[in-house]
N, C-alpha and C positions, 0 to 999 in steps of 0.2 A: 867158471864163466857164467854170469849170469846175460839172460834172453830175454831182453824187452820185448813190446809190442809191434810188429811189423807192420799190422795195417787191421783196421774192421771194416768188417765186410755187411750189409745190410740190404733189406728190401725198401723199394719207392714206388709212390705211384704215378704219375704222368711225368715223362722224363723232362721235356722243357722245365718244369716248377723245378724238379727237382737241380734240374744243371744251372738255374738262373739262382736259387738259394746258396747254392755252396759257391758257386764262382761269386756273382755279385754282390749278395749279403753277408756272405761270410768271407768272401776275399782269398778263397783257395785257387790254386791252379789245377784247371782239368788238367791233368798229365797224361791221361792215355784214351780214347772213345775207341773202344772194341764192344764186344759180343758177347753173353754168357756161353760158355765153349758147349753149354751140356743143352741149351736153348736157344739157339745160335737165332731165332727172331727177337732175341731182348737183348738191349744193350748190355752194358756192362763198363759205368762210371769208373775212372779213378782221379781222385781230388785230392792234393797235398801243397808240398814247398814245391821249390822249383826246380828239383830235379827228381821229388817225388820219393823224397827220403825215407827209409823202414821209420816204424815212429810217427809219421805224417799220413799217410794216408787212409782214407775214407772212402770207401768203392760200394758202390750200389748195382742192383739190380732192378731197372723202372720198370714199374706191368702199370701199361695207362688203366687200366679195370683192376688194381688190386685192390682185396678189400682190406680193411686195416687188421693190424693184429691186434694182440689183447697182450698185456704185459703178465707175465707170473713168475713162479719158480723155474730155474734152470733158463734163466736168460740174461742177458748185458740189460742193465736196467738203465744206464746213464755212460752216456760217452765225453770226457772234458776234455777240451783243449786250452792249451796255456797260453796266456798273455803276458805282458807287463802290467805290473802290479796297478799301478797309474792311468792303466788305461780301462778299467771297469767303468768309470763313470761314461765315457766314448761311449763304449757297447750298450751300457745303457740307455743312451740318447739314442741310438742309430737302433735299436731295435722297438724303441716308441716309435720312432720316424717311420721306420717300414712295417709297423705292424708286424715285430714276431711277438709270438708268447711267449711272456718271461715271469719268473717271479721275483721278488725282492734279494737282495746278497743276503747270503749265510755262510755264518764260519763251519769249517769243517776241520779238523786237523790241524787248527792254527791259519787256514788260508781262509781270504776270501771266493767266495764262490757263488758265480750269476748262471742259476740253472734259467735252461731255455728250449723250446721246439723249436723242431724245422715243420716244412708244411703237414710232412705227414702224420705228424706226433711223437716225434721219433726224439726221447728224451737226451739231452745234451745240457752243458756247461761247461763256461769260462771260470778259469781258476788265476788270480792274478799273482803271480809269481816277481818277488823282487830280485830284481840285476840282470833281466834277460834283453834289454834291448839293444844290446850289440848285438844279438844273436839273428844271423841275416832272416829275411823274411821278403815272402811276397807279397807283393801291393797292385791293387786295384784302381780307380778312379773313386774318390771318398772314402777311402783308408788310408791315410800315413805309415811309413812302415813303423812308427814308434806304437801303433797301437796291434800291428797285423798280429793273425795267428804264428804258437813258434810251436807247430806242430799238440800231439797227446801227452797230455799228461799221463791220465790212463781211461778205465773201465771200472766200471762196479757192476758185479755180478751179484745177481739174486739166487739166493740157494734155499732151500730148504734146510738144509744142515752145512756149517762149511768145513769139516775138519778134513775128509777126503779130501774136497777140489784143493784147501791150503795146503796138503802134503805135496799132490801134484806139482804147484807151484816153486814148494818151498826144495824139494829134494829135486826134481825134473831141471825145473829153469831157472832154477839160483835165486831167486826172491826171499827176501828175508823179511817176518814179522816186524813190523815199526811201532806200532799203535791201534790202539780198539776203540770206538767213541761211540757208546749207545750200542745198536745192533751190528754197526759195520767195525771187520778189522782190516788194516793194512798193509800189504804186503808190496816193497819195493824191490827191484832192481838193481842192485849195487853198482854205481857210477853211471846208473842211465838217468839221464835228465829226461829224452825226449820216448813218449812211451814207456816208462819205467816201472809206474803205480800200477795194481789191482786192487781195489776194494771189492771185499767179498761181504754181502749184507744176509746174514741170517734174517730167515722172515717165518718158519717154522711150517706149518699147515696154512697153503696156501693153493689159490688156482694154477694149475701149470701154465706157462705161455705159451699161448697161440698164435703163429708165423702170420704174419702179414703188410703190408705197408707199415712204417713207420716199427719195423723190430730187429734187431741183429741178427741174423744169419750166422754169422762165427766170426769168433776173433781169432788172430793169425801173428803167433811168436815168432822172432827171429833167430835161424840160424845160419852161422857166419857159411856152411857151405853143405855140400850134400853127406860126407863124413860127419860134420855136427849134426846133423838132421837125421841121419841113421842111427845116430849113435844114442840121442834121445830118444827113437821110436822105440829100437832096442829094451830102453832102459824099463817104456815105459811096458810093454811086451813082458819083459822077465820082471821086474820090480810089484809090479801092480794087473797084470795080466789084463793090461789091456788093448787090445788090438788096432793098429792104425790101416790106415788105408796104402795101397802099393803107392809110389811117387807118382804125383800128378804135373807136368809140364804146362804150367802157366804161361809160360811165354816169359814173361820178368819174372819169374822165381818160378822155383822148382816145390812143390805142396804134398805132403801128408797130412791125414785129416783121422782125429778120433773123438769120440763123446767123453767130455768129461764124466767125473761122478758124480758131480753135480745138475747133468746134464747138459750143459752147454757145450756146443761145439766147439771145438779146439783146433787150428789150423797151427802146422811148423812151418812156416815157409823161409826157403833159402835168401841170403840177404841180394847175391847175382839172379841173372845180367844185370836188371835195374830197369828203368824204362826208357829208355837211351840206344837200344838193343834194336827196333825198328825204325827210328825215327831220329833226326836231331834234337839236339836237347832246343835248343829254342824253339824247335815247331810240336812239342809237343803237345800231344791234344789236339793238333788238327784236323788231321785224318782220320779216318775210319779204319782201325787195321785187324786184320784177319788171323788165325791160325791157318798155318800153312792147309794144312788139309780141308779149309774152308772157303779157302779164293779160290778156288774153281763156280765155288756159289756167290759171288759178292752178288753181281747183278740181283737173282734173286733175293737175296739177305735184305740189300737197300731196298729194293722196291718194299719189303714189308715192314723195316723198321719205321720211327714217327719220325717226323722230317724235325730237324731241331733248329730254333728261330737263330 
């Protein structure tokens, strides 16, 4: 059983910017407005489809004063999400319109691909993908769904060397070698369409990354339930000695966490409850919701969070 991508996780800096880029210029659904559990005065975004599918989402942490990071070794250097093939020239047009920074399309792989920032630098790209527009999708006001996002493709990671992290990948979460182009090789998912890819990009002697606005925090695999997720940590414990963290109770999944050998942070997260588990599914995102051991404090919480427009 091969373990696609669950969800990436990332740092932002003023949350407004941050909630008005992904909702409104990018066309994702806020799905859930909670708290960092471990900084419970900072939010804690999650952005995807509409029920906020493993695969789809994008969860930030905003600090209005962060300062930005630096990109290096042992970091997600580029996060893509997929389109319809047809619909690149759209994106095009709508991110002159609003003023993101983009560069020109480049083949990668055989696809087209329109790298782009968000505000806070925080590197990304659409991959246009032919025969996805049946594949349902949420829609905004000035997005069609024939153009919306249909979740990740994948991540590319910057490593110094990638033969460890590809073992990880390829023996751990079922990913299998496809193709190498230039520095990057990559590694799929067998039968995952939605989060499926890792590119891992050798860059050799390089500056390490430094955490701040606009840089990944950790990427987060799926497993189908708490037996699959033990079972990997296990593997990776006796196989590779390397140590995870005890289960962490997310609220919509269940989390273990270890450092790659690459360095990049590694999340397993369970593919249950979902985000459907406090709220209904169409009010999702509207609330502000708590871990239980943490509404005894909302009052204070909200007084210190930024009020968001």
């Amino acid at each position: 059983m091969a373990n696609g991508i669950h969800h990436v996780t990332a740092i932002a800096g003023p949350a407004n910017r941050n909630l008005d880029f992904y909702t409104r210029v990018l066309g994702q659904r806020f799905v859930k407005k909670t708290v960092n559990f471990d900084d419970p005065g900072t939010y804690h975004f999650y952005f995807g489809d509409e029920a906020g599918q493993p695969g789809t989402i994008m969860t930030f942490f905003p600090w209005e004063h962060a300062a930005p990071g630096r990109l290096g070794i042992g970091e997600t250097q580029e996060t893509t999400y997929r389109v319809p093939k047809a619909s690149l020239g759209f994106w095009m047009h709508r991110f002159v319109e609003m003023g993101v920074v983009h560069e020109g399309l480049e083949q990668r792989f055989g696809e087209t691909v329109l790298p782009f920032k968000d505000p806070d630098g925080m590197r990304l790209s659409l991959v246009g993908i032919e025969g996805i527009e049946s594949e349902a999708a949420w829609t905004v006001d000035g997005i069609p769904a024939e153009h919306a996002l249909r979740g990740f493709q994948g991540v590319t990671l910057l490593l110094d060397k990638i033969e460890a992290t590809a073992a990880i990948l390829t023996d751990v979460f079922g990913f299998e070698k496809i193709g190498t182009q230039g520095t990057v090789t990559r590694y799929k998912a067998p039968g995952i369409e939605i989060g499926g890819i890792v590119d891992l990009r050798a860059a050799g002697e390089f500056l390490p990354a430094r955490p701040g606005a606009g840089s990944v925090h950790h990427v987060a695999f799926r497993a189908a339930n708490d037996a699959e997720q033990a079972a990997l940590a296990d593997k990776l414990r006796k196989d590779y000695r390397i140590q995870t963290t005890e289960q962490k109770d997310r609220d919509y999944f269940r989390s273990v966490y270890f450092r790659s050998p690459g360095g990049v942070l590694f999340e397993i997260a369970t593919n249950d409850p979902g985000f459907a588990v406090d709220e209904p599914a169409d009010q999702l995102g509207q609330a502000l919701k708590l871990p239980k051991g943490l509404e005894p404090y909302r009052d204070r919480i909200e007084q210190v969070l930024p009020e968001l427009a």
